[in-house]
N, C-alpha and C positions, 0 to 999 in steps of 0.2 A: 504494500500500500504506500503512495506516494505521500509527502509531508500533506499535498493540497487534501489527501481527503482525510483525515486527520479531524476527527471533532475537535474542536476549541472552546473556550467562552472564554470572553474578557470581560470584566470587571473593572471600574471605575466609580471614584467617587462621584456623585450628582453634579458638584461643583468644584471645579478647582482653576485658583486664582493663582496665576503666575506673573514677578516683573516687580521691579524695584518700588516700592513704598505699598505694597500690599499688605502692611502687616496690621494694619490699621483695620481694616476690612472685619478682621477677627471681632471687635468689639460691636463694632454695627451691625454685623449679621445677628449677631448672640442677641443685642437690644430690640432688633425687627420682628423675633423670636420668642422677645421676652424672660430671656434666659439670664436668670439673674445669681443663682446657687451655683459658683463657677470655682471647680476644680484644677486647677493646671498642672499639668504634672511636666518635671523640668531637673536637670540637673542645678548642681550648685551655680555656676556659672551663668545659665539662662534665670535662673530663678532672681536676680537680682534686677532684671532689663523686661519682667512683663508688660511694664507701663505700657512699650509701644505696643501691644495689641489694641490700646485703648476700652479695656472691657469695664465697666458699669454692676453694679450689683455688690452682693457679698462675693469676695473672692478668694479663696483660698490657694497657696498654692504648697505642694508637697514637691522641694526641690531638693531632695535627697538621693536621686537617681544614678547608683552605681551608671559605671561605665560598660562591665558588664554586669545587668541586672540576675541577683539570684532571686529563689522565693523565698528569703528572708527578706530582701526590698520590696517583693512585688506585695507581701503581706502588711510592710508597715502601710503601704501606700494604700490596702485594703480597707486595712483600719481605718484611716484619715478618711475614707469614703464612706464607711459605715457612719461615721461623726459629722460627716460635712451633710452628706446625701445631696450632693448637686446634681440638676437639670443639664450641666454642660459638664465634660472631660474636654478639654483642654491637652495636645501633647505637644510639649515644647520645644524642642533641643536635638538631639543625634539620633539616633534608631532607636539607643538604649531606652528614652524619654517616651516616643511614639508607640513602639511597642509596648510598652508598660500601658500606656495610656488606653490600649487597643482593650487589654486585659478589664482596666478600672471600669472597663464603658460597660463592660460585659460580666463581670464575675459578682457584684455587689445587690443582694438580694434576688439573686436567679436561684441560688441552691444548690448551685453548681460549684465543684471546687476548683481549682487549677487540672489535677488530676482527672477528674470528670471530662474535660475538654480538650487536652492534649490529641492530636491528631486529626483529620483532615474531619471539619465540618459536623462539630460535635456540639456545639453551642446552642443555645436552646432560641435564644434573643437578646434582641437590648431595647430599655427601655429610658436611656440616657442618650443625650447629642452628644456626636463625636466630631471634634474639629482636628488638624493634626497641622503641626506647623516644624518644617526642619528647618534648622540652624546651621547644619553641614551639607556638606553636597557630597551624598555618600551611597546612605543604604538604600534612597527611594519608598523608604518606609510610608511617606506617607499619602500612599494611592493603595498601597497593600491591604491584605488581609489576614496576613500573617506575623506573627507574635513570638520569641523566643527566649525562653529564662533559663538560665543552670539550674540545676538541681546539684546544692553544695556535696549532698552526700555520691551521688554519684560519679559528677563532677560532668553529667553530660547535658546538653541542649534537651529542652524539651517546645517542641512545636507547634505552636497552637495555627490552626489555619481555619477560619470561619468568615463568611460571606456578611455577619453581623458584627465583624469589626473593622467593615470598610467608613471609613470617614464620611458624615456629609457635608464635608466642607475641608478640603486640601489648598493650603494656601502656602504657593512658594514665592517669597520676598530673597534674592538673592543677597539684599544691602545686607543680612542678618548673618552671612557668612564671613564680613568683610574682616572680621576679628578673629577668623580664623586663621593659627599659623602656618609656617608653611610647613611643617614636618607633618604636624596634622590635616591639610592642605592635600598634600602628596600621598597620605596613606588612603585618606575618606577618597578621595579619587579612584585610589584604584583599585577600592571596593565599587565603587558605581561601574569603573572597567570589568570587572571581576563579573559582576552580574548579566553584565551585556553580552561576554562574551562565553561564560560559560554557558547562557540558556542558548548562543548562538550555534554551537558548537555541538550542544546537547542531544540524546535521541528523542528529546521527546519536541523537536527544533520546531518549526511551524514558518512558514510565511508572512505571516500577518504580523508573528513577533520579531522576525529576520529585521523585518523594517526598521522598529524603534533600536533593535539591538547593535546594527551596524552603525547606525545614525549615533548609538550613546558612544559606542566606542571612536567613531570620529569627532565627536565634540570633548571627548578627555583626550584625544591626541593629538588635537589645535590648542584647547586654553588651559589644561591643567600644568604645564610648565610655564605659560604665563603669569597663572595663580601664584603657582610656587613662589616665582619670581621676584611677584609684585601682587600682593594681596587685597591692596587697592585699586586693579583693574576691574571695572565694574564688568565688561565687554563679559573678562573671562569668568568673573563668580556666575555671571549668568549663562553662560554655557557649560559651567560644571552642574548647576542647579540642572538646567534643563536636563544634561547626559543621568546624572541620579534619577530625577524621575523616568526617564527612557527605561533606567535599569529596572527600578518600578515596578513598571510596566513588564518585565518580563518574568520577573518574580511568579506572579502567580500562576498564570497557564504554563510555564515552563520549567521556572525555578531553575538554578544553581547545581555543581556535580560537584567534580573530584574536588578541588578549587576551595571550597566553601568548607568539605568534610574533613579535606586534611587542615583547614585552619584552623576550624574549631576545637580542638585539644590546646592548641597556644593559648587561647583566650580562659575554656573555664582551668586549666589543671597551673597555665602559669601568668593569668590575667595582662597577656600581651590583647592589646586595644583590638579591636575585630580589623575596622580597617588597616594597621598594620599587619596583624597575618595576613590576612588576605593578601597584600601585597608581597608580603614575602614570598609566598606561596606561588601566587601569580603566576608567577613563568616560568615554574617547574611542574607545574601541571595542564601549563596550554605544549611545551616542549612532549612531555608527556602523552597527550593524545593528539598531537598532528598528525602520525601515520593512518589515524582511524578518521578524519577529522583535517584531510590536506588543503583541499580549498578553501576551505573556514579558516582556517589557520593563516593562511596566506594574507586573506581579505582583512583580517584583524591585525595582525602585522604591517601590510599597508596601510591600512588606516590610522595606525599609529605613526607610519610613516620611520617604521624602523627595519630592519630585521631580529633582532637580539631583542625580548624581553625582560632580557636580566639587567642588559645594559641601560636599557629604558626608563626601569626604576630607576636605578644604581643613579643616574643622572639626576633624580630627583631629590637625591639628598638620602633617598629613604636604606637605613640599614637594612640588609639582605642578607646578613649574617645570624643565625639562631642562636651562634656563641656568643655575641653581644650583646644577644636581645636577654641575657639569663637562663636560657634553657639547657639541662646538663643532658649530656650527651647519654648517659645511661639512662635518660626515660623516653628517646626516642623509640624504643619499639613498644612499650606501655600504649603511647601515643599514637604509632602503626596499628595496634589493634583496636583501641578507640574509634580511630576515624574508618576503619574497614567493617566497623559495625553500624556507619550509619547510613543503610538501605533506599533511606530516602530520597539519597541525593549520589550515591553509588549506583544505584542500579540504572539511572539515565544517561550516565556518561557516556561517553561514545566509545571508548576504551573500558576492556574491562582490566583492572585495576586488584589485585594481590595485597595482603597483608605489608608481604615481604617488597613487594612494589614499593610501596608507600612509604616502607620503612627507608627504601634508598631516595625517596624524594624528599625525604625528612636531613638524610644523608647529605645531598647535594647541597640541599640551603643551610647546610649545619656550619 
């Protein structure tokens, strides 16, 4: 069966507001609404700057939002919602922020626990407005409908993915990245690459998603070394904004592979930032599945306008080294078998992929 006859559905929020000073928008929709019980949920750093949403009402915000969230955050933040009980969620900040946020809208007086809803389309409803606003140009979080926390005891992702935690109201303000630095800049980037080009690449690939994904990965391979740069070039936050959403956009019908699995053991086992594994990772796992995957390969390579994706980072400043980043060398195969367990995003690659694979990709970037 060819990619074209392939069922799809895509998914979008109702409304989403893109382009510099949109962030204002947030408090006017909330007030035309009438939504005045207003939750934000935000890391430390966003949580100081809500003003500019200009939102109205009692407002609360719970700006406590690990970097990676486990369910000991995602609980306190439960709480704060049990006590607040707002009409609006609010998610403010990086993925870690949105995702959470996706949860709050949804888990607070449903009866449902985190566990009850883990896995594709478990969610019963929601009976709270969900706005979502990123601050990074990264994960594309927020057009998604997908949600991810550690679980500290076992140290792995757990997935929520439900069609009632899509946003009604996605509002991207690129000015809100401009405070973004560039090492943080150069990683959240290419995670949004990371997205584009693994669902590009992926079997479960599509047409319809080829579009946004070739397009996100040409817009991180014209302005993300701009950014880096020069972090007050408007031109380029809003072409990294746009390429995150793209990624997005490919999140759901397609989702992420090898790329995504083998980063996530850096993140929950030695709390390396998502967007930095990812990068790390990057171009040991697109090298990885070229053979299975050549024209795709090529076309995202061009796009970036390089040949070498190692070199590509490397240029951004971003370390590519695992021994630098703290990670000892004897938990590399712990880690091999972690990411080789997770089915979700393994079983679509286009390459099939071994324990002992994994462990020499782990190897390479070591």
């Amino acid at each position: 069966m060819t990619a074209l006859l392939q069922p799809i559905e895509i998914l979008r929020p109702p409304r989403i507001e893109f382009g510099p000073g949109r962030a204002k928008l947030v408090g006017e929709w909330a007030a035309e609404r009438g939504l005045r019980r207003i939750l934000v949920i935000a890391g430390r750093s966003n949580a100081g700057r809500v003003a500019v949403l200009g939102l109205e009402g009692d407002v609360t915000i719970f700006g406590e939002v690990k970097p990676e969230p486990d369910i000991p955050n995602l609980d306190d933040a439960l709480a704060l919602a049990d006590r607040v009980k707002p009409d609006l969620i609010i998610g403010f900040g990086g993925g870690s922020a949105l995702d959470l946020a996706k949860l709050v809208a949804v888990l607070p007086g449903s009866g449902q626990s985190l566990q009850d809803v883990v896995g594709p389309e478990k969610v019963n409803g929601r009976r709270i407005a969900l706005v979502q606003m990123p601050t990074t140009a990264g994960t594309g979080s927020e057009a998604g409908t997908r949600a991810l926390v550690t679980d500290p005891v076992t140290q792995a992702k757990l997935a929520v993915q439900s069609r009632h935690m899509l946003a009604d109201l996605a509002v991207v303000d690129p000015d809100l990245t401009m405070s973004v630095p560039p090492a943080v800049t150069a990683a959240t980037g290419v995670d949004a690459l990371a997205h584009c080009a693994e669902a590009f690449t992926s079997k479960r690939a599509h047409p319809l998603i080829d579009l946004y994904a070739l397009e996100g990965i040409r817009l991180v391979g014209r302005y993300l070394p701009r950014a880096v740069a020069d972090g007050s070039d408007a031109e380029a936050r809003a072409g990294l904004a746009l390429a995150s959403l793209y990624g997005g956009y490919c999140l759901g019908p397609v989702n992420t592979t090898a790329g995504h699995a083998v980063a996530y053991p850096l993140g929950t086992r030695h709390h390396i930032a998502h967007g930095l594994a990812c990068a790390v990772i990057f171009p040991h796992t697109l090298a990885f599945n070229a053979p299975a995957a050549p024209e795709k390969t090529k076309l995202t390579l061009d796009a970036l306008g390089t040949r070498d994706g190692y070199d590509w980072c490397a240029k951004l400043g971003i370390e590519m080294r695992l021994s630098k980043l703290g990670v000892p060398e004897d938990d590399l195969p712990i880690m091999a078998k972690e990411a080789h367990a997770i089915r979700r995003l393994l079983d679509f690659n286009p390459r099939d992929i071994s324990a002992e694979e994994i462990l020499g990709l782990y190897r390479s970037a070591f």
